[in-house]
GUBANU-266742 format. One line per 5 residues: number of its first residue (from 1); their letters; for each residue z, y, x of N, C-alpha, C, O. Coordinates in nm, 2 decimals. Layout:
BEGIN
NUM = A = Z Y X Z Y X Z Y X Z Y X  ...
This chain:
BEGIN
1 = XXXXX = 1.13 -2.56 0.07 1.05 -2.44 0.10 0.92 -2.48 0.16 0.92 -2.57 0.24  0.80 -2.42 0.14 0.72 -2.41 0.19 0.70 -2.40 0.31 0.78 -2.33 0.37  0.60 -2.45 0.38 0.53 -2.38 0.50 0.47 -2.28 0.51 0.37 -2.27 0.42  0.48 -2.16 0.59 0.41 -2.06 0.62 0.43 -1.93 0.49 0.38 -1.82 0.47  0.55 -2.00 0.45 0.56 -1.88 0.35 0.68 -1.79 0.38 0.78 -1.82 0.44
6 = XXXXX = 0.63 -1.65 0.31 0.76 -1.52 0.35 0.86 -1.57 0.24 0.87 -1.67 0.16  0.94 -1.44 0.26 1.02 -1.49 0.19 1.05 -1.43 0.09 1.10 -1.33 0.15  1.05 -1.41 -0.02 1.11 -1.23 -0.10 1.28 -1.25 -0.18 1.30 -1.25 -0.30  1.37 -1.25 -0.10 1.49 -1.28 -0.14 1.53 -1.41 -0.13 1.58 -1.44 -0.02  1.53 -1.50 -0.23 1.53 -1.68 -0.20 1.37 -1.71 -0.23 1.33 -1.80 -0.16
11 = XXXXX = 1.30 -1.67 -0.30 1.16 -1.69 -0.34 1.08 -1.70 -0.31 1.05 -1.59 -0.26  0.95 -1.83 -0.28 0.90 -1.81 -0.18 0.78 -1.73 -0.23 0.75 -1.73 -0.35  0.69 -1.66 -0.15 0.61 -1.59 -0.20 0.46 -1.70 -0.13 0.43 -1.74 -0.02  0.37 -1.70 -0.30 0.27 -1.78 -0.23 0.14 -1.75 -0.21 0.12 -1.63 -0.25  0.00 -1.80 -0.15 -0.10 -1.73 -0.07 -0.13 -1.56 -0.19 -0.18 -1.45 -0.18
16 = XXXXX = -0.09 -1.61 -0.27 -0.18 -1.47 -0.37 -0.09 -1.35 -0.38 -0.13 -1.24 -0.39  0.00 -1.37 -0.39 0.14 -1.23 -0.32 0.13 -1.25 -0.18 0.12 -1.13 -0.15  0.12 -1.30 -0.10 0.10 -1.26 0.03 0.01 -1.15 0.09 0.03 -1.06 0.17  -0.14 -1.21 0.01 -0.26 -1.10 -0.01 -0.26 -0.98 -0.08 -0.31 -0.88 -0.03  -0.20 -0.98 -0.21 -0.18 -0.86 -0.26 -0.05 -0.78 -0.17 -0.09 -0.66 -0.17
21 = XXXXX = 0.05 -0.80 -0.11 0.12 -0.74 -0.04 0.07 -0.66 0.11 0.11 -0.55 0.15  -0.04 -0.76 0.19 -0.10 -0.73 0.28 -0.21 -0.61 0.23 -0.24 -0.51 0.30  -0.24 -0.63 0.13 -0.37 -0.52 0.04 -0.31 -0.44 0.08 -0.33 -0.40 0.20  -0.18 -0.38 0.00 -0.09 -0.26 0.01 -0.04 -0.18 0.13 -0.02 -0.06 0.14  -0.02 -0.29 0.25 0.03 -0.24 0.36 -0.11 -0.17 0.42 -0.12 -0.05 0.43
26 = XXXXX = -0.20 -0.23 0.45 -0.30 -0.18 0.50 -0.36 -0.02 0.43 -0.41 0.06 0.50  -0.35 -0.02 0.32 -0.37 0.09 0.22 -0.23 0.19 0.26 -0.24 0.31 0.27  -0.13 0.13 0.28 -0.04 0.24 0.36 -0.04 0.26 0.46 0.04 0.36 0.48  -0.08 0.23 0.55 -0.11 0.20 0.68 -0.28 0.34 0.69 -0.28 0.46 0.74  -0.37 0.28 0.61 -0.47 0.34 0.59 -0.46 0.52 0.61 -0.51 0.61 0.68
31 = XXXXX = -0.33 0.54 0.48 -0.31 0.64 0.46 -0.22 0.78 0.57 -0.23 0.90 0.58  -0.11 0.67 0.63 -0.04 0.73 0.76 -0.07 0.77 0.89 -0.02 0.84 0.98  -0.18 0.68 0.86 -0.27 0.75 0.98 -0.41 0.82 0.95 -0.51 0.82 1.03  -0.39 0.88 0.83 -0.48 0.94 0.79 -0.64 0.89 0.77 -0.68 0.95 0.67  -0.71 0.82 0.80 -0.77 0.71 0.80 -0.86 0.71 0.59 -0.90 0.61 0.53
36 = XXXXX = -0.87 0.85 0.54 -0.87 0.82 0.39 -1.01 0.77 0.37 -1.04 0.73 0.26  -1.12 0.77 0.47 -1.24 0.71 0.46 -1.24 0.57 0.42 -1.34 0.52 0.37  -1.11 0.50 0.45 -1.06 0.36 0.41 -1.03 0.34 0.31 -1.05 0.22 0.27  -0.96 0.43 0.21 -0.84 0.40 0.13 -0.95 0.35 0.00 -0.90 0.25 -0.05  -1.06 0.38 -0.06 -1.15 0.38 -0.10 -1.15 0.22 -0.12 -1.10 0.14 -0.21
41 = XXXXX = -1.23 0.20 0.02 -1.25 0.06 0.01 -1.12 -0.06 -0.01 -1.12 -0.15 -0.09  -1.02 -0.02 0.05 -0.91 -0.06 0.02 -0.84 -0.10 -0.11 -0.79 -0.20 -0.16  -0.86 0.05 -0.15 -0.78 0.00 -0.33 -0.89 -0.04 -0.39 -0.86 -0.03 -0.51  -1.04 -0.09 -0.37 -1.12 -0.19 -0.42 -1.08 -0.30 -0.40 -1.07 -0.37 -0.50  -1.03 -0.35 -0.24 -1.00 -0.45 -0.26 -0.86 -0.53 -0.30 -0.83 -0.64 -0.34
46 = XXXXX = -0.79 -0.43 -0.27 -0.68 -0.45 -0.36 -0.66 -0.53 -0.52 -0.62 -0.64 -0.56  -0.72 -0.40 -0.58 -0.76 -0.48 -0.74 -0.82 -0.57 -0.75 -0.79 -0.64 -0.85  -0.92 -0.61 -0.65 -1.02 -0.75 -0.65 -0.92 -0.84 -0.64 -0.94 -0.93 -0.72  -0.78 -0.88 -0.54 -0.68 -0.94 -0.56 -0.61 -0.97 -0.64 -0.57 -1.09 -0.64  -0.57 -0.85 -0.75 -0.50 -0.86 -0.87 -0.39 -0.78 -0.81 -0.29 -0.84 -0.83
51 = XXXXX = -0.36 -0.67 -0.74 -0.35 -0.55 -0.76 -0.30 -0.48 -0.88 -0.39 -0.42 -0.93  -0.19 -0.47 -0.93 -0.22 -0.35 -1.03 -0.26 -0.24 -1.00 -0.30 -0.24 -0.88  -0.26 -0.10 -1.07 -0.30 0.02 -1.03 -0.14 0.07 -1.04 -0.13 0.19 -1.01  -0.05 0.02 -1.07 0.09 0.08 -1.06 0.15 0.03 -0.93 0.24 0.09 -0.87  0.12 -0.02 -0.90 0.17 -0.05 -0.78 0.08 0.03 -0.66 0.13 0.11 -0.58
56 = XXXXX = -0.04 0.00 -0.68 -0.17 0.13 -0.62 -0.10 0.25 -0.62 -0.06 0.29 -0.50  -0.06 0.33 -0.74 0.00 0.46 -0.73 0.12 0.50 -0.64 0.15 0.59 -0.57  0.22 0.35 -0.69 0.33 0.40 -0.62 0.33 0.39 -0.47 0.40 0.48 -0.41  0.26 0.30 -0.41 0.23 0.38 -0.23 0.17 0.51 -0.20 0.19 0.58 -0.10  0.09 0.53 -0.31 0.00 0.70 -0.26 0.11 0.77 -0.29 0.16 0.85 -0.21
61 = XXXXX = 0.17 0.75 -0.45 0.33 0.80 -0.42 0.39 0.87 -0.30 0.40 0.99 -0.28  0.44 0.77 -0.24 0.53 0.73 -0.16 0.49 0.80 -0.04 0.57 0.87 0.03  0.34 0.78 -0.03 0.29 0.84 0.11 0.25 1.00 0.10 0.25 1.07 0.20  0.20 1.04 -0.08 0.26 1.21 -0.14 0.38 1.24 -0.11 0.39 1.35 -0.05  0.53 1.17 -0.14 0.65 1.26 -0.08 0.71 1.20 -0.03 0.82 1.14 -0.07
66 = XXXXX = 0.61 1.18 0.17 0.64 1.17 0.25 0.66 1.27 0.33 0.57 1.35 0.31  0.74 1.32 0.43 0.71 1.43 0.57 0.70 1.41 0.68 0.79 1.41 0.76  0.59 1.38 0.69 0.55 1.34 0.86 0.42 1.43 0.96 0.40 1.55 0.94  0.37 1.38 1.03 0.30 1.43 1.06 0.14 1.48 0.98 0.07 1.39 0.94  0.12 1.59 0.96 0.01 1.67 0.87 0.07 1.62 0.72 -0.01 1.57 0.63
71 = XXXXX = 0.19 1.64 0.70 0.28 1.61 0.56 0.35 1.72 0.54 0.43 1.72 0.45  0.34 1.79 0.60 0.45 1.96 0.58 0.39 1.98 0.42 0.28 1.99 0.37  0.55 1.99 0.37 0.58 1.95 0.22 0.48 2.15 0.19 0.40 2.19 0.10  0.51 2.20 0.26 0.51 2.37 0.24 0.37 2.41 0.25 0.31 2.52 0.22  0.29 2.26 0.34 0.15 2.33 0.35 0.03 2.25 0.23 -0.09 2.25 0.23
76 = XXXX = 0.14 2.20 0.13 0.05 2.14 0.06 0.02 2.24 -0.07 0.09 2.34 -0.09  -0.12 2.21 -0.16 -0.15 2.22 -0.24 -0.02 2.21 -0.36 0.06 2.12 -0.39  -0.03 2.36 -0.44 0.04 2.35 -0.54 -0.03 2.37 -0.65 -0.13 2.44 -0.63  -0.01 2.30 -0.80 -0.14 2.33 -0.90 0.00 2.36 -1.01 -0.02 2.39 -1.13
């Protein structure tokens, strides 16, 4: 095993999944605290990583059907 590396099951994960994984937390991170003046620059730098945009979606996903704070499912936009 490597030094310094996470781990993703037995696998080790190396500097370039590390970064794309940190992209994403930050970009959820970004988003949970509301913070969307970020997300912008964020999922730029994301992709500049190598980022898919499927993976991009599925956090905004995740952070759309979430309920937390300013997430009341009832006060959102219906189209």
């Amino acid at each position: 095993m490597e030094e310094n590396a996470l781990l993703n099951g037995e696998e080790a994960l190396g500097a370039d999944q590390i970064l794309k994984v940190t992209a994403l937390l930050y970009l959820q991170e970004a988003l949970a605290t509301q913070k969307y003046e970020s997300c912008r620059e964020l999922i730029d730098t994301a992709k500049s990583l190598g980022v898919g945009q499927g993976d991009i979606s599925a956090v905004i996903k995740d952070y759309l059907s979430t309920d937390g704070p300013g997430r009341l499912r009832q006060n959102r936009l219906r189209s």
